[in-house]
N, CA and C of each residue as an Amber inpcrd file, in Angstrom:
protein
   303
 -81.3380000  66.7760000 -46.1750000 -82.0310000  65.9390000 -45.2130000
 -82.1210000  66.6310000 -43.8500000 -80.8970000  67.1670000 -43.3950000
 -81.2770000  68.1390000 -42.0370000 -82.0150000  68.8040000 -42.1940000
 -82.3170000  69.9170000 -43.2040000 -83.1770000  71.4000000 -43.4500000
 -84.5220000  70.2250000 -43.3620000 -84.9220000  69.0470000 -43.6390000
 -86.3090000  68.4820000 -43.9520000 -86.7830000  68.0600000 -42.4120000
 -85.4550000  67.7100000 -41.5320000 -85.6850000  67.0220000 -40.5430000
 -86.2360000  68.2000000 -39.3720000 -85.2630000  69.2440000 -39.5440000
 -85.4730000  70.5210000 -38.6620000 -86.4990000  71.2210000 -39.2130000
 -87.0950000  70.9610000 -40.3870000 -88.5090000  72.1220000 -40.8450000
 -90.0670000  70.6920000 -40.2030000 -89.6100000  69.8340000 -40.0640000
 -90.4530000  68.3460000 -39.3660000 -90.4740000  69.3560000 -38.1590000
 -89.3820000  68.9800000 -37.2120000 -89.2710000  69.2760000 -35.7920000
 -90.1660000  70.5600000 -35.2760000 -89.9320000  71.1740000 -36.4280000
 -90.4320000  72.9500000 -36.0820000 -91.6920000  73.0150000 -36.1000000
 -92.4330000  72.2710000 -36.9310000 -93.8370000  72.0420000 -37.4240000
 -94.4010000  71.3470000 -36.3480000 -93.9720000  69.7330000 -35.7930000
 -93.8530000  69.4490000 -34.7610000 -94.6480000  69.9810000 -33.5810000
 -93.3240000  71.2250000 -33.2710000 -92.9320000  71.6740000 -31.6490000
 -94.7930000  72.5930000 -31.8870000 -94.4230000  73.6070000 -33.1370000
 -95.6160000  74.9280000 -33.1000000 -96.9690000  74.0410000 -33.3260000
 -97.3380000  72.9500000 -33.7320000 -98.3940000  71.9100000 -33.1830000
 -98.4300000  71.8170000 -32.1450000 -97.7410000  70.9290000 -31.6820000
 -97.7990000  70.8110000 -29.4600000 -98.0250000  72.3280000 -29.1870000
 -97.5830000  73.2240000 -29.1540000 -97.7840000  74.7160000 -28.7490000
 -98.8020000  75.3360000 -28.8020000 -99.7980000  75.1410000 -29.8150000
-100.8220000  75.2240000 -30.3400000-102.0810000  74.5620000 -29.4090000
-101.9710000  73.4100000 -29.3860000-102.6220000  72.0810000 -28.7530000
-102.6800000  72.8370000 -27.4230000-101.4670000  73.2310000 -27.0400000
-101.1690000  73.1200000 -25.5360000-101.8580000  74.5810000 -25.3450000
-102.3340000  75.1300000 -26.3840000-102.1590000  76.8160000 -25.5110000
-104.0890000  76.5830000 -25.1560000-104.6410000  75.8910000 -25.5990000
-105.7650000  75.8330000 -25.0000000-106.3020000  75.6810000 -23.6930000
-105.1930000  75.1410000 -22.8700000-105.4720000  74.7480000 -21.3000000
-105.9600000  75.9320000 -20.4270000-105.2650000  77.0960000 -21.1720000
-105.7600000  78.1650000 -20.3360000-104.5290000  78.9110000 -19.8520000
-103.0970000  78.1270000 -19.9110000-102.2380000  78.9390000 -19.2670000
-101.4200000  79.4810000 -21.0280000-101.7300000  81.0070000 -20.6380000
-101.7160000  81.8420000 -21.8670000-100.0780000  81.9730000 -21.9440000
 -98.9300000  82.0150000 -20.6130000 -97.9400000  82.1250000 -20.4500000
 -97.1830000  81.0730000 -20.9260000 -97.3550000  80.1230000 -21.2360000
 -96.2550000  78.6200000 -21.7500000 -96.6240000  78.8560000 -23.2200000
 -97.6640000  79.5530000 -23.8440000 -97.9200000  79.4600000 -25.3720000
 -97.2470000  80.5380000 -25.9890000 -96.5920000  81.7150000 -25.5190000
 -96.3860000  82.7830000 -26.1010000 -97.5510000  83.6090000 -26.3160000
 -98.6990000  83.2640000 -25.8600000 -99.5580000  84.3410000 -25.9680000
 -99.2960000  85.5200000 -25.5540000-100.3830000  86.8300000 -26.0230000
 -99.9190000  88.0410000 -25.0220000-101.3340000  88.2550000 -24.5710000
-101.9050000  89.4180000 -23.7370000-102.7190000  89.5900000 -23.2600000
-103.2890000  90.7760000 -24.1600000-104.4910000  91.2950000 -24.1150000
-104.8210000  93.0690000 -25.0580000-106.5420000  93.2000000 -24.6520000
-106.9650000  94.3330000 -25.1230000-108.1880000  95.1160000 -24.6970000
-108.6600000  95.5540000 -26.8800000-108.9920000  94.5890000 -26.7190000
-109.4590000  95.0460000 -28.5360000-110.0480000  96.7050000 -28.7540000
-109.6600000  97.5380000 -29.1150000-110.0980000  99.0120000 -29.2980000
-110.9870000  98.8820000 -30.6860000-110.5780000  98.0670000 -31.8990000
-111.2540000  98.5800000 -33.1040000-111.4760000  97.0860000 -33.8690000
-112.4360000  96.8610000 -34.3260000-112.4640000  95.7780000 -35.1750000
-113.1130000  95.9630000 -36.7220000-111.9180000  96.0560000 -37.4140000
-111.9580000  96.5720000 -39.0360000-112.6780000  94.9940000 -39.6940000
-113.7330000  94.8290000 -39.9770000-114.4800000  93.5050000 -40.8750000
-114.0440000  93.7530000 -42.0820000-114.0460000  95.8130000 -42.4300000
-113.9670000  95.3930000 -43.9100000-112.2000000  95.1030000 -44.7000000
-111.5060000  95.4750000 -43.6750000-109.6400000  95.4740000 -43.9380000
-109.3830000  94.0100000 -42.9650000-109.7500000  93.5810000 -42.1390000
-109.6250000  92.2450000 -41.8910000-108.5410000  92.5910000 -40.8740000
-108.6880000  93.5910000 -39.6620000-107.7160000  93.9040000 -38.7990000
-108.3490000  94.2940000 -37.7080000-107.5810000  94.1760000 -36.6460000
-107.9410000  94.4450000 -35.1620000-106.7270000  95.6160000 -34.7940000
-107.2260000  96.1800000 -33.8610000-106.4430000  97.3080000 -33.2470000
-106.6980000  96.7850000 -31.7560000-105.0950000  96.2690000 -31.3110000
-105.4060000  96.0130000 -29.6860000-104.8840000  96.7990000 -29.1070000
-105.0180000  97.0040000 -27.9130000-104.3880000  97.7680000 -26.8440000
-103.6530000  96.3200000 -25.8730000-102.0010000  96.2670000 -26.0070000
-101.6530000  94.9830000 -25.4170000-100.5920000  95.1340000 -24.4710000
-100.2990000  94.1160000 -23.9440000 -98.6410000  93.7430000 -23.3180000
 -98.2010000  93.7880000 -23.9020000 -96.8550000  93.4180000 -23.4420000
 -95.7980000  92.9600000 -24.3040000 -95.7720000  92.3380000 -25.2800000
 -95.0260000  92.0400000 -26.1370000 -95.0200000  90.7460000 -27.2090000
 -93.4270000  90.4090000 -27.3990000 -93.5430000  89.5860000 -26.6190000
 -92.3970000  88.6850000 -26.2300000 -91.0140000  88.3410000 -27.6620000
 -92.4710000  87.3880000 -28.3200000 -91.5680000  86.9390000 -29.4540000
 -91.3750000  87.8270000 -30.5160000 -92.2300000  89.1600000 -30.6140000
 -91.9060000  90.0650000 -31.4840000 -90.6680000  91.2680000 -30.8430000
 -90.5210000  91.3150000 -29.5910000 -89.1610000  91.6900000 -29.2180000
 -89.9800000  93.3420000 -28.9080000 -91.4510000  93.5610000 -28.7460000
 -92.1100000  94.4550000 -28.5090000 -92.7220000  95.2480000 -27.3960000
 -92.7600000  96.4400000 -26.7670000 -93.0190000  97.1670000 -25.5550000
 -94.5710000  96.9940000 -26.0350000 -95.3170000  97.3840000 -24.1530000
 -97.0400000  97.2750000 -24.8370000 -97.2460000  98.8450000 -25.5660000
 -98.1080000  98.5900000 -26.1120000 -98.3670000  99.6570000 -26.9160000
-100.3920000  99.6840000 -27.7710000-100.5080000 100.0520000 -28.3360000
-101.9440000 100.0280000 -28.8160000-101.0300000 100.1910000 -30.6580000
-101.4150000  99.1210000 -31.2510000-101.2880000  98.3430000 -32.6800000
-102.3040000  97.6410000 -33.1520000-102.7900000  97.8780000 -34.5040000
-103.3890000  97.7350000 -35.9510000-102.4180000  96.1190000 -36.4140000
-103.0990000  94.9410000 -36.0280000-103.0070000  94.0310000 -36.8700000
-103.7710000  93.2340000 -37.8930000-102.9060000  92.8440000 -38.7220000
-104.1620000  91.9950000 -39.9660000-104.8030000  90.3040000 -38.9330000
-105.4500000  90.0790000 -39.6650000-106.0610000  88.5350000 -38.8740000
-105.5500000  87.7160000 -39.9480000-105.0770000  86.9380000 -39.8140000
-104.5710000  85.2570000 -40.1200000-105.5220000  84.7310000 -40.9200000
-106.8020000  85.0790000 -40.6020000-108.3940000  84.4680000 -41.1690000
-109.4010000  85.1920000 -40.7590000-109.9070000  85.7940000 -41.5170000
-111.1000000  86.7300000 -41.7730000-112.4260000  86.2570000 -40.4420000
-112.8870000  84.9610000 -40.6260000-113.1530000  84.4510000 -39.3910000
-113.0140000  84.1570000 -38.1030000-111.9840000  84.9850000 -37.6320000
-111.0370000  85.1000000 -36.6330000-111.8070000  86.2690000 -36.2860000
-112.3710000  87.4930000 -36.9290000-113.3380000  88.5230000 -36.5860000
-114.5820000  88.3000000 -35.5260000-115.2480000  86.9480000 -36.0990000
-116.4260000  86.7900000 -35.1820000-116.6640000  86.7230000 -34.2350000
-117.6130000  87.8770000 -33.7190000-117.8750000  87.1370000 -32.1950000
-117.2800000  88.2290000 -31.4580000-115.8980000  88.8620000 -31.7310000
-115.2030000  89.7820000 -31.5770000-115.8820000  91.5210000 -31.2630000
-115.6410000  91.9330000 -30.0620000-115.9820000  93.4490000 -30.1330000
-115.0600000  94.5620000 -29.3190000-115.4730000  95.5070000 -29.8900000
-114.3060000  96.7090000 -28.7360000-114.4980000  96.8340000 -27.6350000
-113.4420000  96.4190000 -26.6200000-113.8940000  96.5060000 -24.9520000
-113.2680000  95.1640000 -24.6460000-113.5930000  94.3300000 -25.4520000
-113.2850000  92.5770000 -24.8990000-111.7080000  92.3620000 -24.8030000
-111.4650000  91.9810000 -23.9350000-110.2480000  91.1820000 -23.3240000
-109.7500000  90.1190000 -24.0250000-108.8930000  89.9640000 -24.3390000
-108.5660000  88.4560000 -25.4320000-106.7670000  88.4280000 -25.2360000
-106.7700000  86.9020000 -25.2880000-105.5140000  86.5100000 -25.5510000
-105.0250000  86.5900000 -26.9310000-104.4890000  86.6300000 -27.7490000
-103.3350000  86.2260000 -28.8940000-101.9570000  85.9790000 -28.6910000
-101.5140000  85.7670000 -30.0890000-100.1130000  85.6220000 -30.4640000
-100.4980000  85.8480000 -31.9040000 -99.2600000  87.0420000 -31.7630000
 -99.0470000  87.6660000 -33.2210000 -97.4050000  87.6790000 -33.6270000
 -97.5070000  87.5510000 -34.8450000 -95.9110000  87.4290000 -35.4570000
 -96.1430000  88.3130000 -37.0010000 -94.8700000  87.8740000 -38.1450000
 -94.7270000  88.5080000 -38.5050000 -95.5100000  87.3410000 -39.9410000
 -96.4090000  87.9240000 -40.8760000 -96.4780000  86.8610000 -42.0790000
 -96.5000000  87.8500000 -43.1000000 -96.1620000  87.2770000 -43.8740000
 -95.6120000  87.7070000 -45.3950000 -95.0820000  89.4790000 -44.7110000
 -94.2230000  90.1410000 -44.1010000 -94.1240000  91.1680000 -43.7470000
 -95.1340000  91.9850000 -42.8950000 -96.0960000  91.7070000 -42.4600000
 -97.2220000  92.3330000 -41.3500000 -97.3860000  91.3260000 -40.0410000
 -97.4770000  92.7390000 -39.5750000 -97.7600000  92.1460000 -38.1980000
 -99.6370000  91.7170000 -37.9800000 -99.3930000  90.4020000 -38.0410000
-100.8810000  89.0470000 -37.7780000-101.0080000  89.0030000 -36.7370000
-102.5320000  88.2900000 -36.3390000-102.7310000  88.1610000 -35.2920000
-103.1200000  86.7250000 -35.7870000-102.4570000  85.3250000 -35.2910000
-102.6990000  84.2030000 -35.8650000-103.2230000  82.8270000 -34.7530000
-103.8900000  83.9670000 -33.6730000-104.5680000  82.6930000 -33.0030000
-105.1450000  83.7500000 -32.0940000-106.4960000  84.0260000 -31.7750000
-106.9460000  85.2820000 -30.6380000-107.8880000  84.0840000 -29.6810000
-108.1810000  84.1660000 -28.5470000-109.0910000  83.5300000 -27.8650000
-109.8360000  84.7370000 -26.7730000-111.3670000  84.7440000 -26.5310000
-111.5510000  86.3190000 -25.8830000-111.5330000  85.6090000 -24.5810000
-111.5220000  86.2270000 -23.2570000-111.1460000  85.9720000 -22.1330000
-112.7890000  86.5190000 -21.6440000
């Protein structure tokens, strides 16, 4: 019953977090900031040039991530400014929410 109550809570909190990261302040969501260098349509990955990444415990650097959803591509080009938050899914580093600035 705890593990059900605390996997509720968690689901929960990363909803509100989610919700909330739309306002615009990229800093309360865990977002990071980046300069998109490459956008792979046919491997379903972005190459950013970024900050930090906080919750991945990461220096900025220029990194090759997969997208969360293939549709997450659109619209998307090299040069553009964009927020994300990337973590770790099934072992790769995702990019599971991008917004372009």
């Amino acid at each position: 019953m705890k593990t059900l109550m605390t996997l509720a809570f968690a689901l929960f909190a990363t909803t509100v977090v989610a919700e909330g990261s739309h306002s615009g302040d990229h800093g309360d969501a865990g977002m990071s900031m980046g300069t998109i260098t490459k956008v792979d349509t046919q491997w379903n990955r972005l190459t950013i040039d970024h900050g930090p990444l906080d919750n991945l415990d990461m220096e900025a650097m220029t990194m090759v991530f997969e997208v969360a959803d293939p549709e997450m591509l659109e619209g998307l080009s090299e040069g553009q400014e964009v927020a994300f938050t990337a973590d770790r899914v099934k072992g790769k580093l995702t990019v599971t929410e991008i917004m372009a600035e």
